[in-house]
TIPADREN-705270 format. One record per atom (N, C-alpha, C, O): x, y, z. Coordinates in steps of 0.02 Angstrom, whole numbers, padded with zeros to 5 digits, always signed. Layout:
REM residues N
XYZ ...
END
This chain:
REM residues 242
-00631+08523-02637 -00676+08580-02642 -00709+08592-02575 -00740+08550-02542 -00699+08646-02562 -00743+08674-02505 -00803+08614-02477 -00830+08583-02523 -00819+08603-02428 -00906+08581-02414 -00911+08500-02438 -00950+08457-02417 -00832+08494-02513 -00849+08399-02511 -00830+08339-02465 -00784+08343-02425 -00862+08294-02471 -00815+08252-02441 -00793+08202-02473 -00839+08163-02487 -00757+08190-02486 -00703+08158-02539 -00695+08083-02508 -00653+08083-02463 -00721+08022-02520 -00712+07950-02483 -00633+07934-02521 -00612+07960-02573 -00600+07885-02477 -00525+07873-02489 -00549+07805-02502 -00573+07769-02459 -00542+07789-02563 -00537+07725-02587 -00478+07678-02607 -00433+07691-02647 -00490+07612-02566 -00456+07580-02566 -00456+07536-02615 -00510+07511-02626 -00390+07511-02663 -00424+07454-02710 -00439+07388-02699 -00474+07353-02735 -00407+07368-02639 -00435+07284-02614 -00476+07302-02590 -00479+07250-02557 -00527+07337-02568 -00590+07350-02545 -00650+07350-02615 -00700+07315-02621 -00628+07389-02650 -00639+07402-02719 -00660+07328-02768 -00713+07307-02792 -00593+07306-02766 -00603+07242-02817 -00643+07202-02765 -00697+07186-02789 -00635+07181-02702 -00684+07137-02665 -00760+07135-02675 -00798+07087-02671 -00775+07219-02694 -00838+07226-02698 -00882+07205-02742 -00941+07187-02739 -00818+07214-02808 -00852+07154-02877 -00816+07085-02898 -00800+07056-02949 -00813+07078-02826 -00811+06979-02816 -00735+06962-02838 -00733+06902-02848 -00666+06996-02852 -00620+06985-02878 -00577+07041-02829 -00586+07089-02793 -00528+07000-02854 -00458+07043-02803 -00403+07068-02881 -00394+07039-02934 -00383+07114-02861 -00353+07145-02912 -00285+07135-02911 -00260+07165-02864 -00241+07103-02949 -00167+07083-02946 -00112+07126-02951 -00129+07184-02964 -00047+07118-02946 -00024+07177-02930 +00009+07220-03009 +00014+07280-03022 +00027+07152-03054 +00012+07179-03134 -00033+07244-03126 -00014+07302-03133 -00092+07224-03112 -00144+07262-03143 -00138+07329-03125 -00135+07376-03164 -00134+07334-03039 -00114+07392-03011 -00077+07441-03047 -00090+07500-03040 -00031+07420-03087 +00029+07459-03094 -00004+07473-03177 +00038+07499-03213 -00049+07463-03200 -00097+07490-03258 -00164+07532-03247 -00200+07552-03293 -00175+07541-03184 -00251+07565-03172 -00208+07644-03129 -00160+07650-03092 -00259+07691-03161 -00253+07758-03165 -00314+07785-03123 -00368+07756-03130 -00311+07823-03091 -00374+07868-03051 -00362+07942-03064 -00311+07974-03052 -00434+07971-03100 -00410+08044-03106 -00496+08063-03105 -00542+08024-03117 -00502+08147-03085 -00564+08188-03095 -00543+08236-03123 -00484+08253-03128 -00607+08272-03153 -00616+08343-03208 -00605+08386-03147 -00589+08353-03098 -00609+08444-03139 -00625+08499-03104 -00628+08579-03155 -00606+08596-03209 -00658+08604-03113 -00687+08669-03161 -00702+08664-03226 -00681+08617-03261 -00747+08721-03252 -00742+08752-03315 -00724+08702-03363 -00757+08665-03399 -00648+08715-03351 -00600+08703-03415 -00603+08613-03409 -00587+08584-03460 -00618+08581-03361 -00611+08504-03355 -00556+08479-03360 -00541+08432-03398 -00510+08516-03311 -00436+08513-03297 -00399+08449-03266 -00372+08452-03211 -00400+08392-03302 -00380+08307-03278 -00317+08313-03217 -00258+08330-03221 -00361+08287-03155 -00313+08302-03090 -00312+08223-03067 -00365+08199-03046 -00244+08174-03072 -00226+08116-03072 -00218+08115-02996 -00192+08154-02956 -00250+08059-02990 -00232+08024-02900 -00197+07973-02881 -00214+07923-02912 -00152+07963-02841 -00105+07907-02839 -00128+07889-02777 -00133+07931-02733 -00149+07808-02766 -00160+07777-02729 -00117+07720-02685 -00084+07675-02711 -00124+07732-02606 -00081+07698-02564 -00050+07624-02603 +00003+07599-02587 -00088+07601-02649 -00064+07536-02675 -00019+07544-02729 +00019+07497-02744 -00018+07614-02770 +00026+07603-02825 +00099+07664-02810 +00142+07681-02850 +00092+07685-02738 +00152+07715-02698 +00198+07688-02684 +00196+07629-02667 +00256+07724-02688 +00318+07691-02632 +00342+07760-02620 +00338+07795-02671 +00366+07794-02564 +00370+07840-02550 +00460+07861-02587 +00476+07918-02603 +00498+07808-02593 +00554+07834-02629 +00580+07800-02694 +00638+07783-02701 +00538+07794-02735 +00527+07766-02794 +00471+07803-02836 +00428+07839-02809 +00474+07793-02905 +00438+07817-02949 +00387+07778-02983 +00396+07736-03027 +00324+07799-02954 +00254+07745-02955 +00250+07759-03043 +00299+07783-03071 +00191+07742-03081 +00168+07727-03131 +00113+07776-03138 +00098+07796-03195 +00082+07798-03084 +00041+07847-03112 +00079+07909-03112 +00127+07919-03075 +00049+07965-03169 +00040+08027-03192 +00045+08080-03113 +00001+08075-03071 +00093+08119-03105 +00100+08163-03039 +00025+08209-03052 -00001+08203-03107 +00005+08238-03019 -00033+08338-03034 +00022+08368-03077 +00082+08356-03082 -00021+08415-03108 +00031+08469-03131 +00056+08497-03087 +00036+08519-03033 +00119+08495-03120 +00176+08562-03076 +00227+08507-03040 +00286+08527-03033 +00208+08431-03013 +00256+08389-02998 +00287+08347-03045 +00249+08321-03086 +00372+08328-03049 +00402+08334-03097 +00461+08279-03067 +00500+08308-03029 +00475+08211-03076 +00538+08152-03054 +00600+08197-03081 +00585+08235-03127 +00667+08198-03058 +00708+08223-03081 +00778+08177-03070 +00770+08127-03035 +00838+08188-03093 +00882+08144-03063 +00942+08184-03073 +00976+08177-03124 +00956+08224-03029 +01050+08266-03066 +01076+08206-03044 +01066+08163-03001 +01138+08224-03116 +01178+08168-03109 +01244+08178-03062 +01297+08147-03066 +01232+08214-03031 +01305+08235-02964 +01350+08232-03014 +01343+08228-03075 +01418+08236-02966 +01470+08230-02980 +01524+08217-02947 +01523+08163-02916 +01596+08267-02941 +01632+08222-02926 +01628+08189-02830 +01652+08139-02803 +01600+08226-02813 +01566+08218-02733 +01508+08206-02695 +01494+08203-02636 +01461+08197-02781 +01392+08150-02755 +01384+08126-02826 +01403+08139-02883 +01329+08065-02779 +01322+08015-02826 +01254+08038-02864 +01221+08082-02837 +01233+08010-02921 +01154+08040-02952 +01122+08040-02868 +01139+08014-02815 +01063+08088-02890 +01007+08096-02833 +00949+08106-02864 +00944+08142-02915 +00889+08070-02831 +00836+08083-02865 +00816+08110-02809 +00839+08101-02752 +00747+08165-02835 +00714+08220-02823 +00634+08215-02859 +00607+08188-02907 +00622+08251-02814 +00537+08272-02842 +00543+08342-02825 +00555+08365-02770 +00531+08381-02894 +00513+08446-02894 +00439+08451-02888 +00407+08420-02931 +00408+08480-02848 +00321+08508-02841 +00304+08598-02840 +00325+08643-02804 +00266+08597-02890 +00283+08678-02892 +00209+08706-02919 +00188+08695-02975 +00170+08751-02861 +00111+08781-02873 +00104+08845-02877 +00129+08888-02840 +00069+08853-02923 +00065+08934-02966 +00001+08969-02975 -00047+08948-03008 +00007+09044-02933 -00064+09068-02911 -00040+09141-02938 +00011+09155-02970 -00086+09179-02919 -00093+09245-02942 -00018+09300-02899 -00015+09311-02839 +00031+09323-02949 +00065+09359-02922 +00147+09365-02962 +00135+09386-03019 +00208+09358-02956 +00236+09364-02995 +00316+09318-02955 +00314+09299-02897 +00366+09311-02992 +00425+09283-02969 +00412+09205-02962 +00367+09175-02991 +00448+09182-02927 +00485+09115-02911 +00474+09114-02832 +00478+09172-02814 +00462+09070-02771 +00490+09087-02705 +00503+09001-02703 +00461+08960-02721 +00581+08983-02675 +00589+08925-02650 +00557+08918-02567 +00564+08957-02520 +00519+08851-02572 +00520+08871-02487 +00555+08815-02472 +00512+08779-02446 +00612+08782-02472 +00660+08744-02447 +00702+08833-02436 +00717+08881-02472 +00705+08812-02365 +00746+08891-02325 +00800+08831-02274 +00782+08779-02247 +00864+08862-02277 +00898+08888-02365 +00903+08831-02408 +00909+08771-02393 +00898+08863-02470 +00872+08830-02526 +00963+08802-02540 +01007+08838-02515 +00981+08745-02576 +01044+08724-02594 +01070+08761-02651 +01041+08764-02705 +01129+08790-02637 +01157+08833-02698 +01143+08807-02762 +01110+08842-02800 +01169+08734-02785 +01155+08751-02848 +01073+08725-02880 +01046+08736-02935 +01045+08678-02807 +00958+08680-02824 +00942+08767-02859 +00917+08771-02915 +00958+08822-02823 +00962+08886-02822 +00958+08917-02921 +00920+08935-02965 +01011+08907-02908 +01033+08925-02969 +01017+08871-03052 +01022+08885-03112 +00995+08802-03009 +00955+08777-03070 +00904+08811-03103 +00895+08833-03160 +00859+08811-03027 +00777+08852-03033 +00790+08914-03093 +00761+08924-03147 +00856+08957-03052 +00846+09022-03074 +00861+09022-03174 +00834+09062-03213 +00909+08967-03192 +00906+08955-03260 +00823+08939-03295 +00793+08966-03341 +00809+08898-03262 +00741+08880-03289 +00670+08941-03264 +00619+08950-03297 +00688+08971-03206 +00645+09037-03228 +00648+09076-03292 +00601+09082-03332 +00716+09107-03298 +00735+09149-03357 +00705+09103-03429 +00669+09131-03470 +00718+09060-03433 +00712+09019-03482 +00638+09031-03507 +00618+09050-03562 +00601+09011-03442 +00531+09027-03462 +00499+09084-03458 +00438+09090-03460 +00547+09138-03451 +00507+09213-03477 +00538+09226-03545 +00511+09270-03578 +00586+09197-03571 +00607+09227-03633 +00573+09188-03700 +00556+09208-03756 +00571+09109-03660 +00523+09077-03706 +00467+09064-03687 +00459+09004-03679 +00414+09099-03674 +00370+09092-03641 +00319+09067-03727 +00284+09017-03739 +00327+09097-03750 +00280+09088-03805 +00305+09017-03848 +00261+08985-03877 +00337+09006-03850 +00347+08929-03873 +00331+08864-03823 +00319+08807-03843 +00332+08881-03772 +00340+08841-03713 +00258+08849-03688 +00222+08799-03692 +00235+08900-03666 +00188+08879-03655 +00118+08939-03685 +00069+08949-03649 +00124+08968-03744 +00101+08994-03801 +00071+09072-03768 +00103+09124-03759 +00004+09058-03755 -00025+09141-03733 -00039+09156-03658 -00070+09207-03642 -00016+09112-03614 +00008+09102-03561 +00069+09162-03531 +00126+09155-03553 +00061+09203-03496 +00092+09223-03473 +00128+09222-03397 +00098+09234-03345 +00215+09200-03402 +00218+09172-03347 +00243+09220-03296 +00267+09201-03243 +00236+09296-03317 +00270+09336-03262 +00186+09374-03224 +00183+09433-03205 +00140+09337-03220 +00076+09368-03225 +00075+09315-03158 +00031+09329-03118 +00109+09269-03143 +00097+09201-03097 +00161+09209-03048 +00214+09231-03069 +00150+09190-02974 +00202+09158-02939 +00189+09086-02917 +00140+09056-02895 +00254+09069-02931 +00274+08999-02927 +00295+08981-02864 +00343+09017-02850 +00283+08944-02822 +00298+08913-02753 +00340+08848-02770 +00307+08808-02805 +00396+08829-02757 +00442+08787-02773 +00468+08746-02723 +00508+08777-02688 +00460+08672-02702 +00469+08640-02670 +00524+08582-02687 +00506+08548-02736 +00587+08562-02659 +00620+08518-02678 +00645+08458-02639 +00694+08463-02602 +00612+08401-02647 +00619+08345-02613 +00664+08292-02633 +00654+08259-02685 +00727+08280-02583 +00767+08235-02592 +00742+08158-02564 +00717+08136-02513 +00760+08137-02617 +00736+08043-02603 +00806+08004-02584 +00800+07949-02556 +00848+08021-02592 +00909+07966-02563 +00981+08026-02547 +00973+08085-02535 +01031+07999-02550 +01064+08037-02519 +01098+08110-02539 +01133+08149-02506 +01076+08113-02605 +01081+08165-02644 +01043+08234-02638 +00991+08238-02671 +01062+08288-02601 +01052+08355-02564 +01050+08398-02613 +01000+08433-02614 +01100+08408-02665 +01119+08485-02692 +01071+08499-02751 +01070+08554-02777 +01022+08439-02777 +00989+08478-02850 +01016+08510-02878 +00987+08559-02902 +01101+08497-02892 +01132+08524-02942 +01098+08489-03033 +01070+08434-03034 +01106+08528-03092 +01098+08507-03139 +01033+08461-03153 +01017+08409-03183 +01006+08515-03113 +00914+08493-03116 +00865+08537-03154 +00806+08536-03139 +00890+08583-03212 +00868+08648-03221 +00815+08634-03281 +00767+08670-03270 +00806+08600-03335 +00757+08551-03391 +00704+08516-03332 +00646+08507-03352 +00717+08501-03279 +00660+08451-03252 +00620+08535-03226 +00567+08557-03248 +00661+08565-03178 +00631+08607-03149 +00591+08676-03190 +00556+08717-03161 +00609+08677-03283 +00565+08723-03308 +00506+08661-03332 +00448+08680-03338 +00514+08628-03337 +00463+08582-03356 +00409+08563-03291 +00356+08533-03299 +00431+08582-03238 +00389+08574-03170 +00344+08653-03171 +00285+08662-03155 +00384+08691-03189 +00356+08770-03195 +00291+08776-03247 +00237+08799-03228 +00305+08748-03327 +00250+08728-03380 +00208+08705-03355 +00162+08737-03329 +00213+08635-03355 +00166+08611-03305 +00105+08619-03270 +00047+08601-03277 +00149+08664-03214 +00085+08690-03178 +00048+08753-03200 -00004+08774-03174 +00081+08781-03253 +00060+08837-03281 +00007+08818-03327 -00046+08849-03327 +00014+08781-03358 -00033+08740-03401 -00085+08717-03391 -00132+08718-03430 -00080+08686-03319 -00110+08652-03271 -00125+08561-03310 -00176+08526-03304 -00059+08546-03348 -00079+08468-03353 -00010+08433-03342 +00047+08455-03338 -00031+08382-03338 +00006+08331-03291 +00066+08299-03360 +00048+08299-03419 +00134+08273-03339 +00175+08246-03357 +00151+08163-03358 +00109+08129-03328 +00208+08150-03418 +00167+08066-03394 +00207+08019-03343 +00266+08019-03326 +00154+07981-03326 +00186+07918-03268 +00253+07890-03264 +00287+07889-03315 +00272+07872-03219 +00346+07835-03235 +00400+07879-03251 +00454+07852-03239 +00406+07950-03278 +00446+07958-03309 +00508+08001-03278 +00492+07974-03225 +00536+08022-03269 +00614+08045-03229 +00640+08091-03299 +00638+08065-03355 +00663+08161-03290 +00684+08200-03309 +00768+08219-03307 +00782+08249-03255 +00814+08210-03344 +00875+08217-03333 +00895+08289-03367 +00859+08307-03414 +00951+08332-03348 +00969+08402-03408 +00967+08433-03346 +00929+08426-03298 +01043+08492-03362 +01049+08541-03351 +01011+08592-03388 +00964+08576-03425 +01032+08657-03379 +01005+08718-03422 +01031+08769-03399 +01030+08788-03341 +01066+08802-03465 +01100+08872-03448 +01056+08934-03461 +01003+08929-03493 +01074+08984-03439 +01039+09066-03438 +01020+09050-03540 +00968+09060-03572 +01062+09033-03554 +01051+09057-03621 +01008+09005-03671 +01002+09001-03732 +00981+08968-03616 +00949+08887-03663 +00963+08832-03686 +00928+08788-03711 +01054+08840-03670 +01089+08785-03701 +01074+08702-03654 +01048+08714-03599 +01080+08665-03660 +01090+08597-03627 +01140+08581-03619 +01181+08578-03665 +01156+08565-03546 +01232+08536-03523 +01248+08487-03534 +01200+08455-03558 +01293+08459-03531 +01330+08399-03547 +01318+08348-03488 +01327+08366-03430 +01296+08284-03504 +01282+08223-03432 +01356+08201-03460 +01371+08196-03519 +01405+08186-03397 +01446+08153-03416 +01457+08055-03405 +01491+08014-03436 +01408+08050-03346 +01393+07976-03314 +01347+07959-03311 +01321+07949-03256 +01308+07946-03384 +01242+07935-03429 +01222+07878-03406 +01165+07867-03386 +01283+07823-03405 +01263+07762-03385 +01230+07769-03299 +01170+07766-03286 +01258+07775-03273 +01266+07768-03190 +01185+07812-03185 +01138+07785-03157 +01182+07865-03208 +01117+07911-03195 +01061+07837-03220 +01027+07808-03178 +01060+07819-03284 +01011+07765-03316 +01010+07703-03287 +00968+07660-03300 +01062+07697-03242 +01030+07642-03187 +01025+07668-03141 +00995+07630-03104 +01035+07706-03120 +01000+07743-03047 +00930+07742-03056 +00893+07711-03017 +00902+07788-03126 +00836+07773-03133 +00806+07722-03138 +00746+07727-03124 +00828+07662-03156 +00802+07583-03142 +00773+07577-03086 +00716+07573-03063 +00849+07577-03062 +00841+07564-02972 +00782+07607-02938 +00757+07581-02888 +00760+07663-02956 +00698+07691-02939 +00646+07682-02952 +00602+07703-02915 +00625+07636-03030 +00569+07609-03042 +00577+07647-03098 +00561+07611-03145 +00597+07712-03122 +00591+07752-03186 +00564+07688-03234 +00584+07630-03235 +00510+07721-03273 +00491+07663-03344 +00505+07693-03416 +00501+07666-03472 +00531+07785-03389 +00550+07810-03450 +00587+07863-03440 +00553+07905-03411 +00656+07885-03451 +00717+07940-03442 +00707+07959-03492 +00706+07923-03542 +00694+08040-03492 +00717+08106-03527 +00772+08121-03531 +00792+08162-03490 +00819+08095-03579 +00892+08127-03556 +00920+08169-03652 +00890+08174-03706 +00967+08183-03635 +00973+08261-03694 +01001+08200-03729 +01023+08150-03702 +00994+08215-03809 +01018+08187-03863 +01092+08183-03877 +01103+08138-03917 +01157+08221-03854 +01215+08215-03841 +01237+08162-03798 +01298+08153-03801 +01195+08110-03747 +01209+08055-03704 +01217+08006-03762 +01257+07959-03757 +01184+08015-03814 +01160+07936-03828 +01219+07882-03855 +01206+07823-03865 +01299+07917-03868 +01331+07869-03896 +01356+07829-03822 +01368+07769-03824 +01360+07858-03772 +01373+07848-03717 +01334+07779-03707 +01363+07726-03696 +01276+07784-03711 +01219+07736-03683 +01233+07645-03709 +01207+07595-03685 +01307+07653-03788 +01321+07600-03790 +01358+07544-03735 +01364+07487-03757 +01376+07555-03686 +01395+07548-03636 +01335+07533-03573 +01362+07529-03518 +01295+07529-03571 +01230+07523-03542 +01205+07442-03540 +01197+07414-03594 +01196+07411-03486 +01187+07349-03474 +01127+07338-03517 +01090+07385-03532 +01115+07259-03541 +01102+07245-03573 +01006+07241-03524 +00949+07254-03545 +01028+07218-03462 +00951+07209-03430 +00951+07266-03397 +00933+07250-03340 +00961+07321-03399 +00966+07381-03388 +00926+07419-03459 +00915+07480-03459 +00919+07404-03478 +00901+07446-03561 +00847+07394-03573 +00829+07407-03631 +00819+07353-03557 +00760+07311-03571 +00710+07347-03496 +00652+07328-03494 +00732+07392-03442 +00712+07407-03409 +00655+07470-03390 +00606+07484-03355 +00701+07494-03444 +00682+07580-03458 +00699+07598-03520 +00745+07576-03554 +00658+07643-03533 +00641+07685-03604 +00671+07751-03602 +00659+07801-03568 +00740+07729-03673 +00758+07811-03640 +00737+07841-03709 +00736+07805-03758 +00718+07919-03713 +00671+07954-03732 +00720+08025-03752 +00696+08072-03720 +00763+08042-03780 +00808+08102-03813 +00778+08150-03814 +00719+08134-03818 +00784+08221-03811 +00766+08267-03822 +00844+08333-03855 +00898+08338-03826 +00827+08363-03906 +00859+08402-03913 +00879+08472-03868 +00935+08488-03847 +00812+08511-03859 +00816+08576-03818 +00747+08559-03759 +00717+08506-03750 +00738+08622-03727 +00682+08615-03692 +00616+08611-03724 +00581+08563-03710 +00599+08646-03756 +00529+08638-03786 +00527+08559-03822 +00473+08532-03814 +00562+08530-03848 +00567+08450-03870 +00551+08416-03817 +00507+08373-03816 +00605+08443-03739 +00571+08400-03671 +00514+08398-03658 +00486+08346-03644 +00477+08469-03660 +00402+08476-03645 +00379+08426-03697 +00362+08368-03685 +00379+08445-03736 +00327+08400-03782 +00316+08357-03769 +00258+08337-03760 +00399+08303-03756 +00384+08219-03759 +00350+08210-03668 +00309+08169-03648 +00377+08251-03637 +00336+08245-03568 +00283+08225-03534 +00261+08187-03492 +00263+08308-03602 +00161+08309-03581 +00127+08249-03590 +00145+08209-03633 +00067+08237-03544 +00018+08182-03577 -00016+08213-03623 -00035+08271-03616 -00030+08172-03681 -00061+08195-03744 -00141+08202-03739 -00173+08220-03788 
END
């Protein structure tokens, strides 16, 4: 806010102060968040201790930021991504990754449509052609194209429209066509340890994976929580923090 000054707190500074040092268990359970405005809109803070800049921490993103993982294909391997996407007074979509990756491109553009036709299920009296969306897409490993990222990226759009936060840990998997349907993951396994390997503590992935998932390492699946969803509005739901 304008005029504050906001102190950056550290937590070994923190716990020192009341005579104890804080372990790293604990870290990875302790949450930092403030109200702001009016409405007392819960805005989550992630602190230098519970970061890794290419991994997926434990705390809750801001609204509008969203873990994602397309599962590539035959010429890339899964890629994880962070979609971040802020929404102010005006109308459309603008990527500012210039130029934006064809099919990052054309994910977005499924999950725009998506959320003007379902706007009222998705995010009720909310109107989302009343807002422009600023769309940012960050690659974490070697995976460029944000192909078959289109469920994470309308759920990054809700989100911030809503203005509440997704929960911690969690990684978003799903295509999405013009018409709402959910695509097919074909290398369910390989995507569900990729998300391991990133720290994921809970995968969104579409309810058509799951016979697949018998095949899924045994300390691989004691790792992470995977979490089904039928269509998009099922994703939102299990997403949101309650």
């Amino acid at each position: 806010m304008p005029g504050w000054d906001i102190p950056k707190v550290n937590l070994d500074q923190l716990a020192d102060h009341f005579g104890r040092r804080i372990g790293s268990a604990e870290f990875r359970n302790t949450h930092f968040s403030f109200q702001m405005g009016m409405d007392g809109v819960e805005q989550f803070v992630s602190t230098p201790e519970l970061q890794s800049e290419d991994s997926i921490g434990d705390d809750p993103l801001p609204p509008g930021q969203v873990w994602v993982l397309s599962p590539g294909g035959l010429e890339e391997h899964p890629g994880l991504y962070r979609l971040d996407v802020i929404q102010g007074p005006g109308s459309g979509v603008k990527i500012l990754n210039q130029p934006p990756p064809a099919p990052f491109k054309e994910s977005l553009r499924c999950a725009e449509q998506n959320l003007y036709t379902r706007a009222k299920t998705l995010v009720g009296d909310r109107d989302p052609r009343a807002h422009e969306f600023s769309v940012q897409l960050r690659a974490f490993d070697a995976g460029k194209s944000g192909s078959a990222t289109g469920v994470g990226a309308l759920l990054a759009l809700c989100s911030a429209l809503l203005e509440k936060s997704l929960k911690g840990g969690l990684i978003v998997v799903g295509g999405l066509n013009l018409g709402g349907s959910i695509e097919p993951v074909y290398n369910v396994v390989s995507v569900v340890e990729a998300a391991a390997d990133k720290g994921a503590k809970t995968i969104l992935l579409p309810v058509t994976t799951r016979r697949q998932l018998i095949e899924l390492d045994d300390e691989i699946a004691t790792r992470v929580t995977v979490v089904f969803y039928s269509d998009a509005r099922d994703a939102l739901l299990k997403a949101l923090i309650e």
